[in-house]
C-alpha positions as CSV (number, residue, x, y, z in Angstrom):
1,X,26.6,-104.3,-25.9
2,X,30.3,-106.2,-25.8
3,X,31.7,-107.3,-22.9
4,X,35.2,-108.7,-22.1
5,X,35.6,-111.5,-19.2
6,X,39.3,-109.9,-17.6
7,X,39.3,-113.5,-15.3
8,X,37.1,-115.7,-14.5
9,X,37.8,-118.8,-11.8
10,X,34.4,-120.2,-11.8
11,X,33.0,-118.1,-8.6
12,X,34.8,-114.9,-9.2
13,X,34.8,-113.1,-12.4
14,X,36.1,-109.5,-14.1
15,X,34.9,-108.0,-16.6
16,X,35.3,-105.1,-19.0
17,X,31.9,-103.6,-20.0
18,X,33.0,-102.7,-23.7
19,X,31.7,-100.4,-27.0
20,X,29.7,-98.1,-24.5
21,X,29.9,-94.8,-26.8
22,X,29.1,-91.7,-24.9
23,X,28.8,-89.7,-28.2
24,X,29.5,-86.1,-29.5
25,X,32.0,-84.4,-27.1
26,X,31.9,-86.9,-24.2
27,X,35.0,-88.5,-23.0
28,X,35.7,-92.5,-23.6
29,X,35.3,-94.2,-20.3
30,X,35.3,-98.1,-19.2
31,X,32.9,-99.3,-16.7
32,X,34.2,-102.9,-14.9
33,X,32.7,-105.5,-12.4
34,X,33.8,-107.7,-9.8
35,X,31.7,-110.5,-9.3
36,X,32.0,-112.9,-6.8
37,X,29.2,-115.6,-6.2
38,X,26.1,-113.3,-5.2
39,X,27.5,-110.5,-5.1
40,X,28.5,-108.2,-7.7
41,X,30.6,-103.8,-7.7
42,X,30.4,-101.7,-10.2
43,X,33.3,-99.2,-10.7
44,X,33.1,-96.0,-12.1
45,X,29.4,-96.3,-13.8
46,X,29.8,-93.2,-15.3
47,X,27.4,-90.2,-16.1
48,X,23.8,-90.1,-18.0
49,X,24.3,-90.3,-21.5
50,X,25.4,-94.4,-20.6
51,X,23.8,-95.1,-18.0
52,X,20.4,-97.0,-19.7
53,X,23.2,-99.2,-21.5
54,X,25.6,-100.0,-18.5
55,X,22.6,-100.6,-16.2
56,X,21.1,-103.2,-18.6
57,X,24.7,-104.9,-19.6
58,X,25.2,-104.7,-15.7
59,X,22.2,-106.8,-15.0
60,X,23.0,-109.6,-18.0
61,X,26.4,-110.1,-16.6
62,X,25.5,-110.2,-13.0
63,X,22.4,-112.8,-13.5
64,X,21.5,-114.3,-10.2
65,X,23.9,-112.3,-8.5
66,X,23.1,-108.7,-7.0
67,X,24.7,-105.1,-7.2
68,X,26.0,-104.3,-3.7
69,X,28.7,-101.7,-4.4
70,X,29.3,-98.9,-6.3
71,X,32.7,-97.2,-6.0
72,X,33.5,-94.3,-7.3
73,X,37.3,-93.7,-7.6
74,X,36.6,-89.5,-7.5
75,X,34.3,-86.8,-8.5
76,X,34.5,-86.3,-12.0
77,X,31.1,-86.3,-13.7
78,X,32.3,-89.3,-16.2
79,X,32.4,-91.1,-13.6
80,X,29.4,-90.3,-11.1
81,X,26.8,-88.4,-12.5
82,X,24.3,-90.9,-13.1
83,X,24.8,-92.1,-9.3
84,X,21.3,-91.4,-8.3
85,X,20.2,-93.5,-11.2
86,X,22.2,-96.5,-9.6
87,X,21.1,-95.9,-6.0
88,X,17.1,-95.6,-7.1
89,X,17.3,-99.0,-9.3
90,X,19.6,-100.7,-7.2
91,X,19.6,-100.9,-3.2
92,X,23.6,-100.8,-3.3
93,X,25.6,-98.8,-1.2
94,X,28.1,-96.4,-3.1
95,X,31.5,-95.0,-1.6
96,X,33.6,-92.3,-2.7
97,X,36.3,-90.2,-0.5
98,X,35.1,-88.6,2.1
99,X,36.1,-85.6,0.6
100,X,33.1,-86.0,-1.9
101,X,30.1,-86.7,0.3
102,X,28.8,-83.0,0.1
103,X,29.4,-82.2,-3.2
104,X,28.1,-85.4,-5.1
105,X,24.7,-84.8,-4.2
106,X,25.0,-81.8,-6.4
107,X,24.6,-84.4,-9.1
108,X,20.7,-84.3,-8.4
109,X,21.2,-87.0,-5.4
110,X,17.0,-88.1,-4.2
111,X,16.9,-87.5,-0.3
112,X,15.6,-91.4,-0.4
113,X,18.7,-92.3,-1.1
114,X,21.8,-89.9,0.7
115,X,22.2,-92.4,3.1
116,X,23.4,-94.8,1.1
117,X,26.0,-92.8,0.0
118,X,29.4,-93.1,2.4
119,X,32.8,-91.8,2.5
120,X,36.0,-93.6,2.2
121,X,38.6,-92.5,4.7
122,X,42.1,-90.8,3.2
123,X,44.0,-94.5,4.2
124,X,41.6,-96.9,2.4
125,X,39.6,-99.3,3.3
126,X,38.7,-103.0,2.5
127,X,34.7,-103.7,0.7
128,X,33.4,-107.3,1.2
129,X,32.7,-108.4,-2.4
130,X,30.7,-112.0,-1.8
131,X,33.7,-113.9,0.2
132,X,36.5,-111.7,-1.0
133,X,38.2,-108.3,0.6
134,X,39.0,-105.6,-1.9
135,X,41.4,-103.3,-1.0
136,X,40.5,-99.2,-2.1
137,X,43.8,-97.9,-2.1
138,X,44.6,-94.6,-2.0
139,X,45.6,-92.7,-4.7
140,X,45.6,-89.0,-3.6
141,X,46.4,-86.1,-6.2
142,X,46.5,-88.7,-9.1
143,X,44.5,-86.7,-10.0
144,X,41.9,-85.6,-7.8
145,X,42.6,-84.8,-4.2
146,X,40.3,-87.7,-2.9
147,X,41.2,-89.9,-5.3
148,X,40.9,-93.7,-4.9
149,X,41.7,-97.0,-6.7
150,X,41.0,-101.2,-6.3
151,X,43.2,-103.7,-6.1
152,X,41.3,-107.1,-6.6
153,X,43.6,-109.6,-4.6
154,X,41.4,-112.8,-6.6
155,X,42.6,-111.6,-10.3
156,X,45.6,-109.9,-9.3
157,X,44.1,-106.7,-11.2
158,X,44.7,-102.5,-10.2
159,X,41.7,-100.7,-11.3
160,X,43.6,-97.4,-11.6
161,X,41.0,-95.0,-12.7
162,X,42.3,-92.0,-14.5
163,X,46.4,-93.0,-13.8
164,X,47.2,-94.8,-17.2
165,X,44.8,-93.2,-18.9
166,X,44.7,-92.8,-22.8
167,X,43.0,-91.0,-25.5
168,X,42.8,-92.4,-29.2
169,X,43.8,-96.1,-29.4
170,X,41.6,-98.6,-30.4
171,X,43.4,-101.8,-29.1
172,X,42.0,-102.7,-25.9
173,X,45.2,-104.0,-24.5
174,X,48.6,-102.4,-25.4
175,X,50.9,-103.9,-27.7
176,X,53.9,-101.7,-27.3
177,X,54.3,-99.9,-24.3
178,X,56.7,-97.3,-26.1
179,X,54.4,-97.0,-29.1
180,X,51.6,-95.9,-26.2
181,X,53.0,-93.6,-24.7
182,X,52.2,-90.7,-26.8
183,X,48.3,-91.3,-26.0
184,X,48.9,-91.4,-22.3
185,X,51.8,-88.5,-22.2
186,X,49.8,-85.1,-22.8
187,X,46.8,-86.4,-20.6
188,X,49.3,-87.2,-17.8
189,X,51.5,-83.9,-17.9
190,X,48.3,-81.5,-17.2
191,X,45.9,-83.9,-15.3
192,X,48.3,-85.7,-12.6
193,X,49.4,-83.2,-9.7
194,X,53.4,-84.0,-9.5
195,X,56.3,-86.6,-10.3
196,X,56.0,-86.5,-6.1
197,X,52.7,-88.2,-5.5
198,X,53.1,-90.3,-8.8
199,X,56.3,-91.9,-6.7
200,X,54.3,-92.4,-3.7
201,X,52.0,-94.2,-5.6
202,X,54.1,-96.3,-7.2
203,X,56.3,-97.5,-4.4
204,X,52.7,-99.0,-2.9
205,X,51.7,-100.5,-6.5
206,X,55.5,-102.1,-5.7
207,X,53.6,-104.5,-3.0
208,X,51.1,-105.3,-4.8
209,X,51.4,-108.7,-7.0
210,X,49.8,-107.2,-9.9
211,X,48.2,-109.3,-13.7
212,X,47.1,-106.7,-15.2
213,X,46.5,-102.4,-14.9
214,X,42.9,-101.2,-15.9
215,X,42.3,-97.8,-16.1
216,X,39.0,-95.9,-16.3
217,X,39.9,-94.6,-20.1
218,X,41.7,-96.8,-22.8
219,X,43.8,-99.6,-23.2
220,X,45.1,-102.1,-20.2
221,X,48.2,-102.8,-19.0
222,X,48.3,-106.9,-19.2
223,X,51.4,-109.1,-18.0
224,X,54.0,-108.7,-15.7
225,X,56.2,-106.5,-18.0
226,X,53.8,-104.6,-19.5
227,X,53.1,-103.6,-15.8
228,X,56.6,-103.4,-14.8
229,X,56.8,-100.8,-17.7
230,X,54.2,-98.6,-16.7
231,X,55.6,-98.3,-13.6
232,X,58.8,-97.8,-13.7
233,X,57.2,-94.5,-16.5
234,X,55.2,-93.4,-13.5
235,X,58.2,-93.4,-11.8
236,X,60.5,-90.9,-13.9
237,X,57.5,-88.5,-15.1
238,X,57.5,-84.8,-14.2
239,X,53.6,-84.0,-14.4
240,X,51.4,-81.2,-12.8
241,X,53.0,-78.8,-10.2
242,X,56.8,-80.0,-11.3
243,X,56.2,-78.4,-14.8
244,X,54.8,-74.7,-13.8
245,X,57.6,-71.8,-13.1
246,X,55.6,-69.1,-13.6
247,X,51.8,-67.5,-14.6
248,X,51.7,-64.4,-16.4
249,X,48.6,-62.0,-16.4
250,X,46.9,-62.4,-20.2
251,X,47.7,-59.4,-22.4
């Protein structure tokens, strides 16, 4: 299986788990890690039809070093249904919102391991990752209602989940920001919540000094105007809520 180093210093490295085919109907989806010395977070595994390939790629890129977290940006099944795999291989701890805590075990979570399962309050919070902080930002309504994303403040890089999300390229980075946004447009119109919380959102990415956006499905964002573009797109779209003015009962 391919993998992509997204920085590496010498003691901290990113990288982009790559060619990890879910097959038939299943939804593309990247898995990443943050390694720093011993210590090693996975986000967004994903569900069961990867999980044999991510575990083992997992373990050749970590080497000597050990899966502490798992973070799990929301609830989706792409993203944690093979979380009870993780937790009975691994002895990691795995966060998701608060909001989640109840109904991920529905995902067949062991008893053995419920306790290693913890919420992450609405604000955010900062995970030790070997001798760096983190920072789990929130990310509320974009698009699930305990929704959650990382900034790594070592490689300057916002794991955005499903925000900047695409469906069809096969670059890995994009070229041409207004060439890409037809595979991001139709995704971002149903499955983000409103043009209000995508504002929010972007005034705190604003504070950020950002390298590169990586979302959970398709190509990066790389460089600051490829970033700069992005969000300033965020900015200006009318998505979710903003585009309903009416339902009508099906003939």
């Amino acid at each position: 299986m391919a993998h992509e180093t997204l920085f590496d210093n010498g003691t901290h490295r990113n990288v982009l788990l790559e060619d990890v085919p879910s097959g038939g109907l299943a939804v593309q989806s990247n898995q990443h890690l943050i390694i720093d010395g011993a210590s090693g977070m996975i986000l967004d595994p994903g569900g069961h039809k990867v999980y044999s390939k991510v575990l083992s790629a997992t373990t050749s890129q970590l080497g000597r070093a050990r899966l502490e977290t798992i973070f799990l940006s929301h609830q989706d099944p792409d993203i944690v249904a093979a979380v009870n795999g993780w937790l009975m291989t691994t002895d990691a701890t795995a966060y998701v919102s608060e909001l989640w805590t109840r109904f991920v075990p529905h995902f067949g979570l062991d008893r053995l391991v419920e306790g290693r399962l913890l919420g992450i309050p609405d604000g955010g919070q900062r995970l030790r990752v070997g001798s760096t902080d983190v920072l789990i930002l929130p990310a509320h309504f974009l698009h699930s209602p305990g929704n959650f994303h990382v900034y790594d403040p070592v490689s300057k890089i916002l794991y955005s989940g499903d925000l900047g999300a695409s469906l069809g390229p096969e670059y890995r980075v994009v070229p041409d920001f207004d060439a890409h946004i037809p595979t991001m447009l139709g995704f971002h119109r149903r499955y983000m919540a409103s043009g209000r919380a995508m504002k929010a959102w972007v005034r705190m990415a604003r504070t950020l000094e950002i390298s590169a956006i990586a979302p959970q499905h398709g190509a990066l964002f790389r460089g600051p105007e490829m970033v700069g573009r992005f969000l300033d797109w965020c900015e200006s779209l009318e998505c979710g809520v903003d585009l309903i003015d009416t339902y009508s009962v099906p003939a």
